[in-house]
VOGU-3710 file (C-alpha; in Angstrom, 3 decimals, decimal comma):
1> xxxxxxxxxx> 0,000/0,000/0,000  1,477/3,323/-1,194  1,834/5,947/1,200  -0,847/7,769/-0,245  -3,121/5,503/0,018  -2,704/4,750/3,449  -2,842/8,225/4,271  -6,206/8,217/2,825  -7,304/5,244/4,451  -5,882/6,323/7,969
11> xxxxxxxxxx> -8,472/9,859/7,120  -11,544/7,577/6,181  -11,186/5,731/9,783  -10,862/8,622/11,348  -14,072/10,138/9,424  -15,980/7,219/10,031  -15,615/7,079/13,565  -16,232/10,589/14,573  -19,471/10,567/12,405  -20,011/7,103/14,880
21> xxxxxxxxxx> -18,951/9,288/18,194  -21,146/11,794/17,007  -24,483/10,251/16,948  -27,531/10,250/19,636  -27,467/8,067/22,359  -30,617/6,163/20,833  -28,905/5,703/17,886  -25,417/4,209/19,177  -27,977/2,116/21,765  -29,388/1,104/18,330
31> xxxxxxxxxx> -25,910/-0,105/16,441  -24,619/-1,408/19,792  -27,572/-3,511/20,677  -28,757/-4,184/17,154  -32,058/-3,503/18,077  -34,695/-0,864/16,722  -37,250/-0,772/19,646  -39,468/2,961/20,417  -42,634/5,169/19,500  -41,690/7,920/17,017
41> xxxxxxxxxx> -43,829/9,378/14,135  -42,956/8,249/10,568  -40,776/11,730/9,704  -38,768/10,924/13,025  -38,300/7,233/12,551  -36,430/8,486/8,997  -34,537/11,466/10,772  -32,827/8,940/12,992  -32,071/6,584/10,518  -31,033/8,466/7,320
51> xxxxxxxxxx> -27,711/9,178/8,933  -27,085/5,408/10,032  -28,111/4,206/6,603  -25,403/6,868/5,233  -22,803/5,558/7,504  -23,380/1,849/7,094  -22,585/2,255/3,511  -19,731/4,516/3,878  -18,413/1,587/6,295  -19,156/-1,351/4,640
61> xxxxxxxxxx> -16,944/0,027/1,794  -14,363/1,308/4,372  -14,064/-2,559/6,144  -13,603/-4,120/2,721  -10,499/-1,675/1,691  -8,785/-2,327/5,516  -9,948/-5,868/6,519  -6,432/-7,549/5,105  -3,959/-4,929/5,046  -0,660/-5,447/7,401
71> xxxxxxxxxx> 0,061/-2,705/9,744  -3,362/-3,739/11,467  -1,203/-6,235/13,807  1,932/-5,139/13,031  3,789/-5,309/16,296  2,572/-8,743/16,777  3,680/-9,701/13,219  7,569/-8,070/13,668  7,450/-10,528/16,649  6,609/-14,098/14,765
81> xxxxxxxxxx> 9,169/-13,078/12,355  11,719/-13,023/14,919  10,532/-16,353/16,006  10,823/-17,284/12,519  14,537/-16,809/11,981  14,946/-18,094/15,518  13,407/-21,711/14,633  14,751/-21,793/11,024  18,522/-20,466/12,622  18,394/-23,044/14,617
91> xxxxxxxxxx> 17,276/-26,022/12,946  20,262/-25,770/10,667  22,658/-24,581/13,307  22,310/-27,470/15,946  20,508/-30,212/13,768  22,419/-29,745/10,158  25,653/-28,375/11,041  26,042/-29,301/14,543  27,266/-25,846/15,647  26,279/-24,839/19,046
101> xxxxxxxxxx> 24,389/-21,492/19,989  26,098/-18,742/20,604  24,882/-16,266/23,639  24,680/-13,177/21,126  22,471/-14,876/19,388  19,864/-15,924/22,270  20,461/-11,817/22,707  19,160/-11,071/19,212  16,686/-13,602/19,196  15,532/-11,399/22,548
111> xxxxxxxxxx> 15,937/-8,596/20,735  14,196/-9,430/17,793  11,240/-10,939/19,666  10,486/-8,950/22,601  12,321/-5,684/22,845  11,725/-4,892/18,993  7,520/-5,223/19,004  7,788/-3,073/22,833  9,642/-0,265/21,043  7,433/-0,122/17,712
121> xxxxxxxxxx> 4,003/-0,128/20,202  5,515/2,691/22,329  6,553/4,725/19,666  4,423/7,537/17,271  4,052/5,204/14,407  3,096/2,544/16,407  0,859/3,832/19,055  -1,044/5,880/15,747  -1,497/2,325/14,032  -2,969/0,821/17,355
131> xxxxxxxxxx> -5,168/3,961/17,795  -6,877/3,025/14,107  -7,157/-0,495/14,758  -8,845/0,054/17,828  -11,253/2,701/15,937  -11,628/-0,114/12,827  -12,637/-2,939/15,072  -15,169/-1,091/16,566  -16,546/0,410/13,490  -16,593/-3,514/11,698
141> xxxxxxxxxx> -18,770/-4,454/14,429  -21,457/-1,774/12,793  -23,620/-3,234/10,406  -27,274/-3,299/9,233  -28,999/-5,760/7,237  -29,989/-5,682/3,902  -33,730/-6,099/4,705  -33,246/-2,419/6,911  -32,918/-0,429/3,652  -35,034/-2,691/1,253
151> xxxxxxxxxx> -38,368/-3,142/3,725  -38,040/-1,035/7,010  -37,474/2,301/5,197  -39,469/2,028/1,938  -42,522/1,507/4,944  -41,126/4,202/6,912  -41,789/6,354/3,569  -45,557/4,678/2,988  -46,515/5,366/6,367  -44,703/9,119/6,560
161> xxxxxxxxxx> -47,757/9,894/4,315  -50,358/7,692/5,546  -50,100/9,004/9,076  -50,670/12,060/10,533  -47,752/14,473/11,259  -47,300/13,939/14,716  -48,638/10,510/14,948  -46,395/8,401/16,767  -45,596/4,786/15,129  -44,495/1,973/17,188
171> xxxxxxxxxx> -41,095/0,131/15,733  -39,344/-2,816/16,611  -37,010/-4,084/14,259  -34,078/-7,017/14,912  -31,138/-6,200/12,818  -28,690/-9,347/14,402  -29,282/-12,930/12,891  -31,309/-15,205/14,355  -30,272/-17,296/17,632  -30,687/-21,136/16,892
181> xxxxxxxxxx> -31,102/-23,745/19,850  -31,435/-27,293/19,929  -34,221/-29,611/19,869  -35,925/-32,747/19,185  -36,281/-33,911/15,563  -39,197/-36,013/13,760  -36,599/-38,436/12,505  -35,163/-40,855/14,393  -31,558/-40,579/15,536  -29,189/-41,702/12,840
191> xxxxxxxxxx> -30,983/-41,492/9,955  -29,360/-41,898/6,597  -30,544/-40,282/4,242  -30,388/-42,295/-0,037  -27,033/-40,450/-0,438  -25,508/-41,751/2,865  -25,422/-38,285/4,478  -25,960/-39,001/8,152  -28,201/-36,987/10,482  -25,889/-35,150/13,047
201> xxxxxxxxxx> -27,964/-32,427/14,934  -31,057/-30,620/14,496  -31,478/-26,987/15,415  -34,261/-24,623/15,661  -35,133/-21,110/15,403  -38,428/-18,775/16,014  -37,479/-15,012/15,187  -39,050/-11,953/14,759  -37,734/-9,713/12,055  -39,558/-6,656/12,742
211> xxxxxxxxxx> -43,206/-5,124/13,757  -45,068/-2,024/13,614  -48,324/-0,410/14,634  -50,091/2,988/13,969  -53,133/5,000/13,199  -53,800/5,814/10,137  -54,982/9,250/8,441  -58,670/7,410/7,856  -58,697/6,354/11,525  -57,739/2,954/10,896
221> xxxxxxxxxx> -55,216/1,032/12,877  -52,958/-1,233/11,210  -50,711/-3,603/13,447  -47,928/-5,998/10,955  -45,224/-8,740/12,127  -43,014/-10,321/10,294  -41,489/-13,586/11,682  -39,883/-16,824/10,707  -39,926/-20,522/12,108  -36,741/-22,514/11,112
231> xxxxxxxxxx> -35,267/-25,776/11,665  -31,655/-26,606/10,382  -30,432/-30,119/10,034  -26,580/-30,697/9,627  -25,796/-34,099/7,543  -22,335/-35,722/7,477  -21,133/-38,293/4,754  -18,507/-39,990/5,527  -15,729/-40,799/3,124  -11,850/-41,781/3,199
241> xxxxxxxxxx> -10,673/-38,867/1,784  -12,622/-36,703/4,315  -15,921/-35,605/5,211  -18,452/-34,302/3,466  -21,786/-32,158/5,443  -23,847/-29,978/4,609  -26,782/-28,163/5,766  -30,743/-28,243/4,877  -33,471/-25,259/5,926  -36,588/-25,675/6,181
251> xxxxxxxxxx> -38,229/-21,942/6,511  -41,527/-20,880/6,894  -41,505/-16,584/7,119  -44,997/-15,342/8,134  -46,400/-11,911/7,723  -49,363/-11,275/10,333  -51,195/-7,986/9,943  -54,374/-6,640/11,845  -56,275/-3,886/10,011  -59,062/-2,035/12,390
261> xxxxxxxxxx> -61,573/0,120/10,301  -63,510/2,046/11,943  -67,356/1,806/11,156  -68,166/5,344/10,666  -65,843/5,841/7,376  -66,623/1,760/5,769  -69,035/-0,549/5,091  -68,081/-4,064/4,982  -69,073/-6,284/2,475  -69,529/-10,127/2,710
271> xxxxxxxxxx> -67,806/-12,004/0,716  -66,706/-15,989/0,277  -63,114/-15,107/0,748  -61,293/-16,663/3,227  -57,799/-15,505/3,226  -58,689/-13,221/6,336  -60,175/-13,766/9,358  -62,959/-10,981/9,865  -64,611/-9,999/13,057  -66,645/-6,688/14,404
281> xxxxxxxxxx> -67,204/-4,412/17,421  -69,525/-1,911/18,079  -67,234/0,552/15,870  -65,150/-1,292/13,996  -64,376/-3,633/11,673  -61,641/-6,260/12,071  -59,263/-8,112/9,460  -56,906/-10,144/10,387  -54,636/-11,681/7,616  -51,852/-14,642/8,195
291> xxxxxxxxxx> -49,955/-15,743/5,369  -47,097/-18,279/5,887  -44,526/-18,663/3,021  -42,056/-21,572/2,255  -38,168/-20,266/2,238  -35,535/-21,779/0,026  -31,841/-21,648/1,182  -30,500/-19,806/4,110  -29,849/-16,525/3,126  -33,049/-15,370/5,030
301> xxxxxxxxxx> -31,836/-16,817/8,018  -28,017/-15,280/8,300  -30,528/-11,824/7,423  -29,380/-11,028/4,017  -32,855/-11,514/2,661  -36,869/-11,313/3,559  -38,268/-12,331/-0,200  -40,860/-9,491/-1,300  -42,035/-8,817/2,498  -42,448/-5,095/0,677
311> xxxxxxxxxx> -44,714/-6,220/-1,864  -46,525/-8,971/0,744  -47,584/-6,568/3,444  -48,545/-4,221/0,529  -50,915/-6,432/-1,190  -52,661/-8,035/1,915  -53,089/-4,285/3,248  -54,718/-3,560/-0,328  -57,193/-6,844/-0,206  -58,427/-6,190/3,073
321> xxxxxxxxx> -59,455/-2,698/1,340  -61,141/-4,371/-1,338  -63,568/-5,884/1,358  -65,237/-2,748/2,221  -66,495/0,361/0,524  -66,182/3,959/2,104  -69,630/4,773/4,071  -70,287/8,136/1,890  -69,233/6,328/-1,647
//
């Protein structure tokens, strides 16, 4: 890495981390706990998040240009290559050439090893370098998922002109993967599957991805949650040469939404359908809409991906519509 270079890397920590020091307590609790939990309005919920969005991505590219460059650890790494020559000088030394050791060179060897990674850490240069890797490991410990920026916002947005101004929006949103525990499997222990893959451990996870719930500009209430069920099965086929496992998901992501419409601005209208489950009260109508979907693959689960939850919660929120008709129409 030229010097140029890493002076412009060495800027871009910097940058990056006072734009981290810098933020509001609620949203360091947020990056530190990976959690999105509070009552804001819509306009609010976007104010606090614009700037993490901005940073993420500024980040992400930051990590990827620092992640495997060498004066990260490079106290540590002046003292493995003294222990290096030490091993290698030795080996031919005492077992080729059958010369004994001299004490200067247990001195070097010292030297080399212990005296020369205390003086580098201690000095400008080196207490500089351990300054920015202690900034970069706390910044690559910041990171949102892709879902945040593909679902949570783009709702954020929706709702920003759906609601009222100051109408506050509950949020809870789970940015960390899900936690997977152990449990108790339909198939019996050991089984072998037609391709000789044995059945090692079964894991299981329930997880939910994120929820909100608000009053609408017509007076309706809408209440959404999106979760996931997941089991994970790890197979092992065993081979001479080796091992070979691998991993099978079985996902089912459910979106649950509850749509309150209050009698005095619709009229419901019976229908056959039953994708919704409808009840009433004295001033309301009631829809309430589950709909489980099958998950290929297990990029859901490390939280790179929840398939067309955007469009979903859209179109079920648009049906329910369809199943009344505005009281002054």
């Amino acid at each position: 890495m030229s010097s140029t270079t890493k002076n412009k890397v060495f800027e871009a920590i910097n940058q990056a981390y006072d734009v981290f020091e810098n933020f509001s307590p609620e949203q360091k609790q947020i990056i530190e706990n990976k959690k999105i939990i509070g009552k804001h309005s819509p306009t609010e919920w976007l104010s606090l998040v614009s700037e993490l969005m901005k940073y993420d991505q500024a980040h992400d590219e930051l990590v990827d240009k620092v992640k495997n460059i060498r004066w990260r650890n490079l106290s540590r790494n002046i003292g493995c290559l003294g222990v290096g020559i030490f091993i290698i000088t030795t080996m031919v030394l005492e077992g080729f050439l059958e010369i004994g050791i001299p004490v200067i060179y247990y001195i070097g060897f010292l030297g080399i090893v212990i005296i020369a990674p205390i003086l580098h850490r201690i000095s400008p240069q080196g207490q500089l370098l351990a300054t920015l890797n202690t900034k970069l490991k706390k910044l690559e410990n910041v990171n949102l998922p892709n879902f945040f920026c593909d679902i949570i916002v783009p709702i954020l947005v929706i709702l920003r002109e759906e609601m009222r101004a100051n109408q506050p929006l509950l949020l809870e949103v789970n940015l960390d993967s899900p936690a997977f525990h152990t449990g108790e499997d339909t198939l019996k222990p050991g089984f072998v599957t037609k391709t000789n893959y044995h059945l090692k451990s079964t894991k299981y996870s329930e997880h939910v991805w994120f929820k909100f719930s608000g009053k609408l500009h017509d007076g309706s209430a809408i209440r959404c949650e999106v979760n996931h069920v997941a089991r994970e099965r790890y197979f092992v086929k065993h081979k001479r040469k080796g091992n070979k496992t691998k991993y099978k998901y079985n996902i089912k992501l459910t979106h649950d939404i509850r749509l309150v419409l209050p009698k005095s601005e619709y009229q419901y209208q019976p229908s056959d359908d039953k994708t919704f489950q409808y009840t009433e009260t004295e001033k309301a109508h009631v829809f309430r809409l589950k709909s489980p979907q099958k998950i290929k693959g297990s990029s859901m689960v490390a939280g790179n991906n929840l398939p067309s939850s955007l469009d979903r919660i859209l179109g079920h929120v648009k049906h329910i519509y369809t199943q009344v008709k505005p009281v002054n129409a």
